[in-house]
KELOKE-219804 format. One line per 3 residues: number of its first residue (from 1); their letters; for each residue x, y, z of N, C-alpha, C, CB. Coordinates in steps of 0.02 Angstrom, whole numbers, plus 50000, padded with zeros to 5 digits. Glycine has a CB too. Layout:
BEGIN
NUM	A	X,Y,Z,X,Y,Z,X,Y,Z,X,Y,Z ~ ... .
This chain:
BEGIN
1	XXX	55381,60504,57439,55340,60444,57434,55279,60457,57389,55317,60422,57503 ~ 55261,60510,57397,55223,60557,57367,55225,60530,57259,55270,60647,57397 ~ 55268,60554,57263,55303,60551,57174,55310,60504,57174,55368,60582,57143 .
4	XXX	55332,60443,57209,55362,60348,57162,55262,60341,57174,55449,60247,57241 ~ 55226,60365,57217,55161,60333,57212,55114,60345,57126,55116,60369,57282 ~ 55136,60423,57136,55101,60443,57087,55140,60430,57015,55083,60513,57103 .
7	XXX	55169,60395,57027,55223,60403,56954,55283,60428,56931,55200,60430,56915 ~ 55313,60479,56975,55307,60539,56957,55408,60547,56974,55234,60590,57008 ~ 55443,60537,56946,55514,60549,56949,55529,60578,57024,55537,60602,56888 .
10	XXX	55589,60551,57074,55618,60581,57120,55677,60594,57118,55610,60560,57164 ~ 55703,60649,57124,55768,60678,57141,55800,60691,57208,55768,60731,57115 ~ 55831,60677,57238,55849,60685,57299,55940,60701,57298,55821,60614,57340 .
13	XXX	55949,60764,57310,56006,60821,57324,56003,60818,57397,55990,60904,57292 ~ 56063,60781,57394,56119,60765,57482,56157,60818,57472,56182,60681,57497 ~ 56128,60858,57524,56183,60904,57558,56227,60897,57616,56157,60955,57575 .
16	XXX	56214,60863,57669,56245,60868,57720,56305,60809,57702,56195,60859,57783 ~ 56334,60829,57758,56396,60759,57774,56355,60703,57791,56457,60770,57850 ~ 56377,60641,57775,56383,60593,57812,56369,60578,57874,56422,60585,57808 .
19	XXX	56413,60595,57914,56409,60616,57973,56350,60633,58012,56441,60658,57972 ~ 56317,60700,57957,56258,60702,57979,56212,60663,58027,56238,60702,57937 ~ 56164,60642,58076,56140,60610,58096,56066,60588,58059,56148,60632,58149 .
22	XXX	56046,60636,58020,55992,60628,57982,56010,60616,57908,55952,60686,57991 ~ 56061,60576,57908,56102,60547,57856,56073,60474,57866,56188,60557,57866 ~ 56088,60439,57954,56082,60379,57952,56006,60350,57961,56126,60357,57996 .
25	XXX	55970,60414,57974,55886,60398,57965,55861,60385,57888,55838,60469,57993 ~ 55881,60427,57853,55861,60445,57795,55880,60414,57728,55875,60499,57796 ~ 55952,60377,57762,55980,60322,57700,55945,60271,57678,56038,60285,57717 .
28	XXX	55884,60239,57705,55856,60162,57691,55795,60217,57629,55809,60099,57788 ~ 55756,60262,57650,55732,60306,57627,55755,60339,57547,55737,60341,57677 ~ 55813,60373,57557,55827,60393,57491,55860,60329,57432,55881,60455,57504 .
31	XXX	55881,60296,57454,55906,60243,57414,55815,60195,57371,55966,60185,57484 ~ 55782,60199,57416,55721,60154,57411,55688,60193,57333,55661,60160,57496 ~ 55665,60279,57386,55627,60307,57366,55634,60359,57265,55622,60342,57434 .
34	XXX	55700,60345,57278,55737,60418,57248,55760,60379,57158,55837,60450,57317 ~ 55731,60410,57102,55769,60382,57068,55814,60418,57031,55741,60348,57037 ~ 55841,60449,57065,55924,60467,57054,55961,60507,57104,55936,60508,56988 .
37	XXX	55998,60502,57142,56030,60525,57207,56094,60578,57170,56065,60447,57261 ~ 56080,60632,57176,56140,60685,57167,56163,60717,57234,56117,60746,57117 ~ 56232,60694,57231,56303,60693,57290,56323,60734,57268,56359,60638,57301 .
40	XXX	56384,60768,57320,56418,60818,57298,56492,60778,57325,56391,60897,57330 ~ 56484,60735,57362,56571,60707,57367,56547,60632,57379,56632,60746,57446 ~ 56631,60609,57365,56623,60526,57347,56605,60492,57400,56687,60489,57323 .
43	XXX	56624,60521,57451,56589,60490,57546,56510,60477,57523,56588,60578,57635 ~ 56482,60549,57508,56413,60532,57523,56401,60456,57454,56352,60620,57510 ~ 56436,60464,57373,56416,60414,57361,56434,60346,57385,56419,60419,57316 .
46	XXX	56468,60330,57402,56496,60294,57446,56444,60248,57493,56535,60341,57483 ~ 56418,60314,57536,56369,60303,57598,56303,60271,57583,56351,60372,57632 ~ 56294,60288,57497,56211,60266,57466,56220,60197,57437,56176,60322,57394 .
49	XXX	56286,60177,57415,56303,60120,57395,56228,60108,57328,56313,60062,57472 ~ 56229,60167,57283,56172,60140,57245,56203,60167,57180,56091,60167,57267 ~ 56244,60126,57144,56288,60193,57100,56261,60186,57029,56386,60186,57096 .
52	XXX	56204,60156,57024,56149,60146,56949,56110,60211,56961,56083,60063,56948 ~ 56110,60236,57032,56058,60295,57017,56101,60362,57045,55975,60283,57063 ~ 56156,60365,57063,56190,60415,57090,56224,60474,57044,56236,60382,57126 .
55	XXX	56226,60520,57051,56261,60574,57012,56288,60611,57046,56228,60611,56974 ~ 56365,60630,57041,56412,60671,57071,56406,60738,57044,56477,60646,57062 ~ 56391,60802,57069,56382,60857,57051,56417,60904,57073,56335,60867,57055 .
58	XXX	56445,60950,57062,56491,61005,57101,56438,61066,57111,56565,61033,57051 ~ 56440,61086,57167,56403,61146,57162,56417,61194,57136,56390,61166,57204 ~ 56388,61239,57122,56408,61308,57088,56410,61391,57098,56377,61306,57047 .
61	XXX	56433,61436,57101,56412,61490,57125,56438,61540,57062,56439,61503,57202 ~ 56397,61619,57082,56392,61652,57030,56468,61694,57044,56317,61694,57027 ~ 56505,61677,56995,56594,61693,57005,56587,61760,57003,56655,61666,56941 .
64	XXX	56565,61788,56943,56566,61873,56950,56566,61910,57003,56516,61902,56925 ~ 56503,61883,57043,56506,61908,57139,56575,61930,57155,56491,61833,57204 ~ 56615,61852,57162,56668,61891,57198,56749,61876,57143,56674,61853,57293 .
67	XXX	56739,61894,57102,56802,61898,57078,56834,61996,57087,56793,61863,56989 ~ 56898,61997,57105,56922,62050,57145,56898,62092,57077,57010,62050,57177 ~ 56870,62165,57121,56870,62218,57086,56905,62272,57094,56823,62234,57083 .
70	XXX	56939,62254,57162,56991,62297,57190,57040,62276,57215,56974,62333,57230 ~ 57111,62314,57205,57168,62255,57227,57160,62252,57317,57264,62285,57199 ~ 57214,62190,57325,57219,62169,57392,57241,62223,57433,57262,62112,57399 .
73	XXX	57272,62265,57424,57314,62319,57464,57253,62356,57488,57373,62369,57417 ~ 57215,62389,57436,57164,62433,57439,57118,62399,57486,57134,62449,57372 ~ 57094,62346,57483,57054,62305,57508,57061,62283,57594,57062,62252,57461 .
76	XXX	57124,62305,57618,57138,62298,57672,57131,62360,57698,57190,62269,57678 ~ 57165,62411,57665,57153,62476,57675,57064,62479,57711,57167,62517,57594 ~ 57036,62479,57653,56975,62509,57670,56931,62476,57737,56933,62505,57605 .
79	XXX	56979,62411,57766,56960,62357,57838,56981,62391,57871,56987,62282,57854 ~ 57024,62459,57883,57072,62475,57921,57134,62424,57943,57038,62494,57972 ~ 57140,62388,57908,57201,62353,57907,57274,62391,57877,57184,62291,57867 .
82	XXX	57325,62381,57872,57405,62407,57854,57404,62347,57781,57487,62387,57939 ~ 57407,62391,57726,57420,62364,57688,57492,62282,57687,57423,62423,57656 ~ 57524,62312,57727,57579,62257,57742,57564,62196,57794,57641,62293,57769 .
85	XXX	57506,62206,57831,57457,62164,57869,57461,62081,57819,57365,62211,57868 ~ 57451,62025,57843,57456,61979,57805,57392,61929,57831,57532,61953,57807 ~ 57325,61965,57809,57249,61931,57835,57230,61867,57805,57184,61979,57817 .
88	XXX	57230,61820,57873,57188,61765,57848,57109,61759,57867,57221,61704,57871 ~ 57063,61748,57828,57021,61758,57845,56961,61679,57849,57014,61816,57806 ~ 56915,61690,57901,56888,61629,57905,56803,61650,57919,56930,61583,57967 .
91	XXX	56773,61613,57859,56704,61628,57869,56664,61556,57867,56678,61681,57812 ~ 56605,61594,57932,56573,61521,57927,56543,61528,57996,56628,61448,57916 ~ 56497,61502,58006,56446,61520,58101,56504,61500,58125,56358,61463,58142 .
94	XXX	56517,61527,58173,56561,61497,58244,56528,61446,58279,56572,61553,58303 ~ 56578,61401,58269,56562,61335,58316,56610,61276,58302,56484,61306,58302 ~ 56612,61249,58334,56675,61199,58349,56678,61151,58277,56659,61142,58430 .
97	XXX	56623,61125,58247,56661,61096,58196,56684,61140,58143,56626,61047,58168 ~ 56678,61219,58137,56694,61270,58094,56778,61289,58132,56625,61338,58094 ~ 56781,61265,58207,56864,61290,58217,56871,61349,58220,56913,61275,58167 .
100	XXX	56839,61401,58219,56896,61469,58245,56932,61447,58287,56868,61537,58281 ~ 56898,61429,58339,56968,61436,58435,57018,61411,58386,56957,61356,58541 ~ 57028,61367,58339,57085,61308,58340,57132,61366,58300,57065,61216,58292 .
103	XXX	57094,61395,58254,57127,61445,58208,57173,61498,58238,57075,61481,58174 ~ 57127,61537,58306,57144,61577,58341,57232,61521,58377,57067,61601,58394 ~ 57207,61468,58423,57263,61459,58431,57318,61445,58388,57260,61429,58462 .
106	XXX	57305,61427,58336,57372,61420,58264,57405,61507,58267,57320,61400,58151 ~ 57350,61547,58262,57382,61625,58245,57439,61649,58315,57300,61694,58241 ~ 57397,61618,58378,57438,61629,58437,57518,61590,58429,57391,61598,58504 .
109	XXX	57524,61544,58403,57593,61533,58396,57635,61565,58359,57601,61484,58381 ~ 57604,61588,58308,57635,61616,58225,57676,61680,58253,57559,61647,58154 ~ 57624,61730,58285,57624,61795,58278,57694,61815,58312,57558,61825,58308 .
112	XXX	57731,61751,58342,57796,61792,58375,57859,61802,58328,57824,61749,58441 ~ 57836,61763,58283,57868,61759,58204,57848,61805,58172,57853,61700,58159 ~ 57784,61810,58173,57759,61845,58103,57699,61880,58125,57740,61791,58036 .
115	XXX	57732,61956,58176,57707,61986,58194,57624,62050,58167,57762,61994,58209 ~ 57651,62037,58085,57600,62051,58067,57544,62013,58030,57616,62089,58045 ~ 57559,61959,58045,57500,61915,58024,57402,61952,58083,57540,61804,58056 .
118	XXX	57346,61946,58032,57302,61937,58057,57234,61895,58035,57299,61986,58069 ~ 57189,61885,58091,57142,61854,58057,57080,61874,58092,57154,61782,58053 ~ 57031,61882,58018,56967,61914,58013,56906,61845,58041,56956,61945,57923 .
121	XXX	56898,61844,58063,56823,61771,58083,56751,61814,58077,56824,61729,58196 ~ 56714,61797,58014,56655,61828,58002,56636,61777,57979,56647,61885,57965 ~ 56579,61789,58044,56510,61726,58055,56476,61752,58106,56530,61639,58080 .
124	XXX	56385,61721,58104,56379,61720,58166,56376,61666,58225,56339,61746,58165 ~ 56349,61664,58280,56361,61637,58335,56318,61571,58307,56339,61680,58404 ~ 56348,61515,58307,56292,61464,58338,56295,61422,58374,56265,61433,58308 .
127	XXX	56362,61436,58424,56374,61389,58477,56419,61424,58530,56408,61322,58448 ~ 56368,61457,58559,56414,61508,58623,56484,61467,58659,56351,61525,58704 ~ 56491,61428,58665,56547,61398,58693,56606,61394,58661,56536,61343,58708 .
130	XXX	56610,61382,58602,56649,61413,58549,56677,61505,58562,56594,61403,58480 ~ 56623,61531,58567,56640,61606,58542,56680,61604,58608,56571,61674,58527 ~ 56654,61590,58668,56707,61605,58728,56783,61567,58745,56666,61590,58790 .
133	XXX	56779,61516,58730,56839,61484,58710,56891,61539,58667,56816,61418,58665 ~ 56868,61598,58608,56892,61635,58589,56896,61691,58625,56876,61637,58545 ~ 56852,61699,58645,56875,61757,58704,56924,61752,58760,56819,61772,58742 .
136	XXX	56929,61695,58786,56966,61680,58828,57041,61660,58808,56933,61636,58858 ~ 57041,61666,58747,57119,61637,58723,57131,61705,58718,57136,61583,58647 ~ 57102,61755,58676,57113,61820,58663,57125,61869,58716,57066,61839,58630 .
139	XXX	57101,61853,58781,57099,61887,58851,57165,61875,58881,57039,61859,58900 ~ 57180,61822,58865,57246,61795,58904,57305,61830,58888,57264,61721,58890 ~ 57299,61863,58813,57347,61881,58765,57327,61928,58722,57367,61831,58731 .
142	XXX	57338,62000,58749,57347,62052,58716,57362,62084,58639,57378,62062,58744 ~ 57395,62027,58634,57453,62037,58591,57407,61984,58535,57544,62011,58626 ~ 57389,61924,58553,57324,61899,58504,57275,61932,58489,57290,61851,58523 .
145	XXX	57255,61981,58544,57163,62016,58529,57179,62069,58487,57112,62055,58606 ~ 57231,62095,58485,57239,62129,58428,57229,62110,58364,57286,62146,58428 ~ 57269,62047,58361,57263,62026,58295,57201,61978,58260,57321,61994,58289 .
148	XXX	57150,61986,58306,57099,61935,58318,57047,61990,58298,57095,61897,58398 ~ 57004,61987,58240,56947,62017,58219,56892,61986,58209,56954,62044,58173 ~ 56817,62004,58252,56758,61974,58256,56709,62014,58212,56737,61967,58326 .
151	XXX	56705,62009,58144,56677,62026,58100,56583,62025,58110,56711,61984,58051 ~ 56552,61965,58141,56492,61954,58138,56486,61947,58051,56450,62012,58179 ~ 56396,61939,58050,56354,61928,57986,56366,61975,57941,56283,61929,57995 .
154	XXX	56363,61955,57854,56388,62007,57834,56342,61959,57758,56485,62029,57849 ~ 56293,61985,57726,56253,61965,57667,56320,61994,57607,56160,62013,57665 ~ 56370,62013,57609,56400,62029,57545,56499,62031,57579,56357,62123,57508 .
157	XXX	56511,61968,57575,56584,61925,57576,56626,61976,57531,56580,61836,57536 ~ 56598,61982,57482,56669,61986,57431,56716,62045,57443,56650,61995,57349 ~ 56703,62096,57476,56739,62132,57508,56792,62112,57550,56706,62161,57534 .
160	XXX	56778,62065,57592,56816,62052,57647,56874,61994,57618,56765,62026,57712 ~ 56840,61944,57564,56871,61913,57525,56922,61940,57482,56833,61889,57498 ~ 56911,61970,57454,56973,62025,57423,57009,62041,57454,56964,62082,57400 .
163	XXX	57019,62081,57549,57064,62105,57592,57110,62034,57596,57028,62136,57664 ~ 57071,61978,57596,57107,61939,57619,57181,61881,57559,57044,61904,57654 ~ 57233,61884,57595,57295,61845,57580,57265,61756,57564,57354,61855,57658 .
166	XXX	57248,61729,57634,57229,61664,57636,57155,61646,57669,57282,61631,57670 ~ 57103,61614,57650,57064,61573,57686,57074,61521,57724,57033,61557,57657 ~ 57054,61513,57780,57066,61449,57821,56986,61432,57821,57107,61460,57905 .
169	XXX	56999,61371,57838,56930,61327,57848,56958,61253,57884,56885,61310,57761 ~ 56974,61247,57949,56994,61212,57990,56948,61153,58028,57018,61255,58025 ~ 56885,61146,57979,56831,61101,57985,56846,61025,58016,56804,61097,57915 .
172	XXX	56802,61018,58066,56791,60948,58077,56756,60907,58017,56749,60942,58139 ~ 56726,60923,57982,56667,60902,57916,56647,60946,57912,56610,60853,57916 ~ 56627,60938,57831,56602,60973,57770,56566,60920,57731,56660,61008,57727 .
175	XXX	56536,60961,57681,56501,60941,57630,56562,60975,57547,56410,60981,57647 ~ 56512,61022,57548,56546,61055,57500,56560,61146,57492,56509,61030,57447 ~ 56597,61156,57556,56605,61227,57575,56597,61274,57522,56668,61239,57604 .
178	XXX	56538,61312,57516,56549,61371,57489,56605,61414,57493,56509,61400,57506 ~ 56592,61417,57546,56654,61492,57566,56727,61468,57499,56704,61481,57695 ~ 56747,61427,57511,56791,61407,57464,56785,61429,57388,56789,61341,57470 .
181	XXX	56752,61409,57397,56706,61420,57298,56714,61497,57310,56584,61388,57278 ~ 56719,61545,57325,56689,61610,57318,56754,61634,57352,56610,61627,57353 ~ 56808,61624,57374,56895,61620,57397,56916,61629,57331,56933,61541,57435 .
184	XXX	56927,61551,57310,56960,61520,57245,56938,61575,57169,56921,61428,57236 ~ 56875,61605,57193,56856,61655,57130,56895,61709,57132,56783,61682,57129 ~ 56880,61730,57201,56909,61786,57206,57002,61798,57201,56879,61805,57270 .
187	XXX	57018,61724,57198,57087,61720,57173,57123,61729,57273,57110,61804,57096 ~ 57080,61689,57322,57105,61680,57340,57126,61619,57377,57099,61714,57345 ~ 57187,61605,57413,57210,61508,57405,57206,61526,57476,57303,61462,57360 .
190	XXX	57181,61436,57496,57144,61416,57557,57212,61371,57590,57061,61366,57539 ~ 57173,61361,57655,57201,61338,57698,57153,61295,57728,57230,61382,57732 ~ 57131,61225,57716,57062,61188,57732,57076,61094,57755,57007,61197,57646 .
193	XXX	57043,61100,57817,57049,61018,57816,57038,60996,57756,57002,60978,57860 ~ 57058,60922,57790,57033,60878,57692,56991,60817,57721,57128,60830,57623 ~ 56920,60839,57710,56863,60814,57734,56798,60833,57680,56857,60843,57809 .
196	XXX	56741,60799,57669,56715,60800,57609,56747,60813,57543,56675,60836,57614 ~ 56707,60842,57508,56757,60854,57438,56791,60936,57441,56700,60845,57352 ~ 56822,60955,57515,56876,60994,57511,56934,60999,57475,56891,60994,57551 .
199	XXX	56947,60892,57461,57019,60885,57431,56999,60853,57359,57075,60831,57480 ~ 56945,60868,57341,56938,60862,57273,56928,60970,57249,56851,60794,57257 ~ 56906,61006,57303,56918,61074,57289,56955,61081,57286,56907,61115,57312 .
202	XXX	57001,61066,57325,57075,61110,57353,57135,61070,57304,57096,61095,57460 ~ 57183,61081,57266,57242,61059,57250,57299,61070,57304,57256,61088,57190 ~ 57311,61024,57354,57335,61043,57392,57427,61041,57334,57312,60998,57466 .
205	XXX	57450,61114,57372,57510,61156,57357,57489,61194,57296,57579,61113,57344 ~ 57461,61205,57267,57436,61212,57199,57380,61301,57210,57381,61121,57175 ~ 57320,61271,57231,57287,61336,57261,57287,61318,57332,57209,61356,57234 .
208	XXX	57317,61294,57369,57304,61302,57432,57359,61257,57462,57232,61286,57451 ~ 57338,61221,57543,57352,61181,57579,57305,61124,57623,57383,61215,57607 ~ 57328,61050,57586,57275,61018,57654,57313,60995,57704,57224,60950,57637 .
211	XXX	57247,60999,57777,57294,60985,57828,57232,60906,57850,57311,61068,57899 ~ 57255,60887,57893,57209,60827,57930,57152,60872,57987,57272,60762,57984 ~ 57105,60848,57998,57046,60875,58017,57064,60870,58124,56968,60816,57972 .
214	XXX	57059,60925,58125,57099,60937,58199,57162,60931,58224,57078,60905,58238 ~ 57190,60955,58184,57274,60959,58201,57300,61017,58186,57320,60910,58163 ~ 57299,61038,58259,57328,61116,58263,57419,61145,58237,57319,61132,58353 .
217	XXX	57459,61080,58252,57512,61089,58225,57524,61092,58155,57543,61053,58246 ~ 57489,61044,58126,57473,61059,58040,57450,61116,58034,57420,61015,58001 ~ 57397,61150,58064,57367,61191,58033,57397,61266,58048,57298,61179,58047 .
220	XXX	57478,61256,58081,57525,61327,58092,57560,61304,58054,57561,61355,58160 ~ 57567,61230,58041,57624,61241,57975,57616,61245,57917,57666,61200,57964 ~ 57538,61254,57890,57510,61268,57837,57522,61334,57833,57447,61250,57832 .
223	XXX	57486,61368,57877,57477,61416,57873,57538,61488,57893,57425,61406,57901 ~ 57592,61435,57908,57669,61473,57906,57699,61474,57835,57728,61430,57955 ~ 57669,61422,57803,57714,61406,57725,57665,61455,57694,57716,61309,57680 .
226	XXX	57612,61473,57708,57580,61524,57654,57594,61602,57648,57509,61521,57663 ~ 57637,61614,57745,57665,61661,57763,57739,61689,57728,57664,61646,57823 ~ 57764,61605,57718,57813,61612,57694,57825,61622,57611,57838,61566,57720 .
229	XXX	57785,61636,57581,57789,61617,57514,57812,61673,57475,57727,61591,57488 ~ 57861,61661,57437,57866,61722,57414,57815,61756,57345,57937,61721,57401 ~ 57823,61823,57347,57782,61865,57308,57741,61829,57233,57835,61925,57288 .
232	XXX	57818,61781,57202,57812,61760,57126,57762,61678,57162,57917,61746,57070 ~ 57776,61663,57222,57737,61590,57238,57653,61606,57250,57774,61550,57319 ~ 57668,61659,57261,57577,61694,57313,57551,61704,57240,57576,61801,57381 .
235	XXX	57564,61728,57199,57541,61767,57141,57518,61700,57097,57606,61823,57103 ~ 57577,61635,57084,57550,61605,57057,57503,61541,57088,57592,61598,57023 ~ 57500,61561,57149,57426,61526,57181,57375,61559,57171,57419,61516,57254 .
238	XXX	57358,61640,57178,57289,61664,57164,57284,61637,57095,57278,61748,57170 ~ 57325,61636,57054,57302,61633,56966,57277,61568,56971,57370,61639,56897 ~ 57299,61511,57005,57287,61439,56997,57217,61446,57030,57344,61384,57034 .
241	XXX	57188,61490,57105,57135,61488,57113,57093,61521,57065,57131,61503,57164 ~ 57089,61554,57036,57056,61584,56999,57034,61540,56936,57091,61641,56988 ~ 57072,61506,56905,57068,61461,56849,57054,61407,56868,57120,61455,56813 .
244	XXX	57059,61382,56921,57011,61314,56954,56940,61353,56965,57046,61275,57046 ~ 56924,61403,56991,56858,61419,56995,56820,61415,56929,56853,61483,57023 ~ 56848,61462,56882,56813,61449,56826,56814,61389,56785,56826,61492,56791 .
247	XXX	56846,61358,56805,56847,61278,56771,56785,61238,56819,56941,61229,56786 ~ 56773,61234,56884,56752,61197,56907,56694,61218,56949,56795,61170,56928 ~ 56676,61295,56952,56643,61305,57027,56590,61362,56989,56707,61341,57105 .
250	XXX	56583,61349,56926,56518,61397,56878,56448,61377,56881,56528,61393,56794 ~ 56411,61435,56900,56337,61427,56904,56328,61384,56831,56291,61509,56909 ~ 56329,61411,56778,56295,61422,56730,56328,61309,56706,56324,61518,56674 .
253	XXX	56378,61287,56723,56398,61232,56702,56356,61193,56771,56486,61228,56688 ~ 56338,61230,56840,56302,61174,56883,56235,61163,56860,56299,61191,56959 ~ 56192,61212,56840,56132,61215,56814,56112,61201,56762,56114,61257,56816 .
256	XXX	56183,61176,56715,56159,61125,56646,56167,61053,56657,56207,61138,56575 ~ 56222,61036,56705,56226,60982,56727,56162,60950,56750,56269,60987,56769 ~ 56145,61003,56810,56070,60961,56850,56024,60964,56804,56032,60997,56923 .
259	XXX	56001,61010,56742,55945,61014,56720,55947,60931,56658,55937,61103,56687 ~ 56022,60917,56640,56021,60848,56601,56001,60809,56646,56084,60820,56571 ~ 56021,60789,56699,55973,60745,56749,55903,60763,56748,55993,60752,56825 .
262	XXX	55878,60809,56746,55808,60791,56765,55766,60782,56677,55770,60866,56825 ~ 55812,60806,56622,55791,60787,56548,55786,60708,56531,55846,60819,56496 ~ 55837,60664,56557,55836,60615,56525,55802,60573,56600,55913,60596,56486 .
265	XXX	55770,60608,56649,55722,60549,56699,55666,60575,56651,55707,60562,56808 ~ 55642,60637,56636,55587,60648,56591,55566,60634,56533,55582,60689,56585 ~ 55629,60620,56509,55645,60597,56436,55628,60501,56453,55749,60624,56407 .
268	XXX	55648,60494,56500,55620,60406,56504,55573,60387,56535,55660,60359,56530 ~ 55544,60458,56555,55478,60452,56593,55424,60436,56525,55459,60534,56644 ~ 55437,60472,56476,55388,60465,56410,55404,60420,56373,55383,60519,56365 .
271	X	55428,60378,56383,55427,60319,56338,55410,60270,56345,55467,60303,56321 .
């Protein structure tokens, strides 16, 4: 309010979902106040209904981070995993709209098939009821807690990203998942509801699979077809993730994008 008083250009970068609750406070607000609204998926433009001042932006991350520096075999190795291990891995705080339990129970069906399937969950806690819900599925079943790894906080992913075959992200809502962006670099293909602009990330069959947002049977038969894939199908999904990243998920193309937005509000600010 500050800046439309004084003159002075506003930008306003929506991060959250929709959903959000401080979405539906804040909408009469940013539409009023803001002269130019940068979204990251078509929901939120959608939600502003202001599309003279809206800009769709992809976020960006620094690819080098995690593009593999070491192969997958090695990379499991050094988790103490069996190179022949087949890790899906899921990062993100624990808590019910992030889905581990749901994940955990997808793996509990799989594993009588596909005994060496496992999955890594590195996050931390932000909704104790969640984490026990996993404990308690894992307690019941031996034969799951094995295959069930509680990674905790970890400031440097790309390690664990590399061990890993597939990402899951079994989200109730999203915005615009990182974790994905920094998968897809590392050349590796997801397994993700299709909620925010997941399914403008994700090519579903292509680098990944979408499933519908809480559906545990989808999300074992996703995640059975990725089990199932053979060597020449797996290989040409990392390449497709990898080449969607650098097409779409580059620092250096998000930070020219946003900086032309704020050139030509400045640029019509002086005239």
């Amino acid at each position: 309010m500050a800046g439309r008083l004084a003159g002075i250009p506003v930008v306003w970068h929506i991060r959250e979902p929709v959903e959000d609750k401080r979405m539906t406070r804040q909408r009469r607000w940013v539409r009023w106040l803001s002269n130019r609204i940068v979204v990251l998926t078509r929901q939120q433009a959608s939600y502003f209904a202001a599309p003279e001042k809206t800009e769709r932006v992809f976020n960006g991350v620094d690819l080098s981070r995690f593009r593999r520096k070491i192969g997958r075999s090695d990379a499991k190795l050094s988790l103490d995993y069996a190179a022949s291990d087949y890790l899906f891995i899921q990062i993100g705080s624990i808590e019910h709209n992030k889905g581990q339990s749901r994940a955990v129970k997808a793996l509990a069906q799989l594993l009588p098939d596909f005994p060496n399937c496992r999955l890594l969950i590195v996050g931390g806690v932000t909704e104790q009821e969640e984490l026990r819900t996993i404990e308690m599925l894992t307690a019941a079943n031996p034969t799951l807690k094995a295959a069930v790894r509680l990674h905790g906080e970890t400031a440097n992913v790309g390690p664990l990203i590399w061990a890993a075959d597939c990402l899951l992200l079994p989200s109730l809502r999203e915005s615009f998942p990182r974790t994905i962006m920094e998968a897809m670099a590392a050349g590796t293909p997801v397994v993700a509801s299709s909620v925010g602009a997941v399914e403008d990330m994700v090519q579903n069959g292509i680098t990944g699979v979408l499933i519908p947002p809480n559906d545990i049977p989808e999300l074992v038969t996703a995640m059975r077809s990725m089990l199932l894939a053979s060597p020449v199908e797996a290989e040409k999904m990392d390449a497709a993730c990898e080449k969607t990243a650098a097409r779409l998920f580059g620092i250096d193309g998000h930070v020219a994008t946003i900086a032309s937005i704020y050139d030509k509000l400045l640029m019509n600010q002086r005239r």
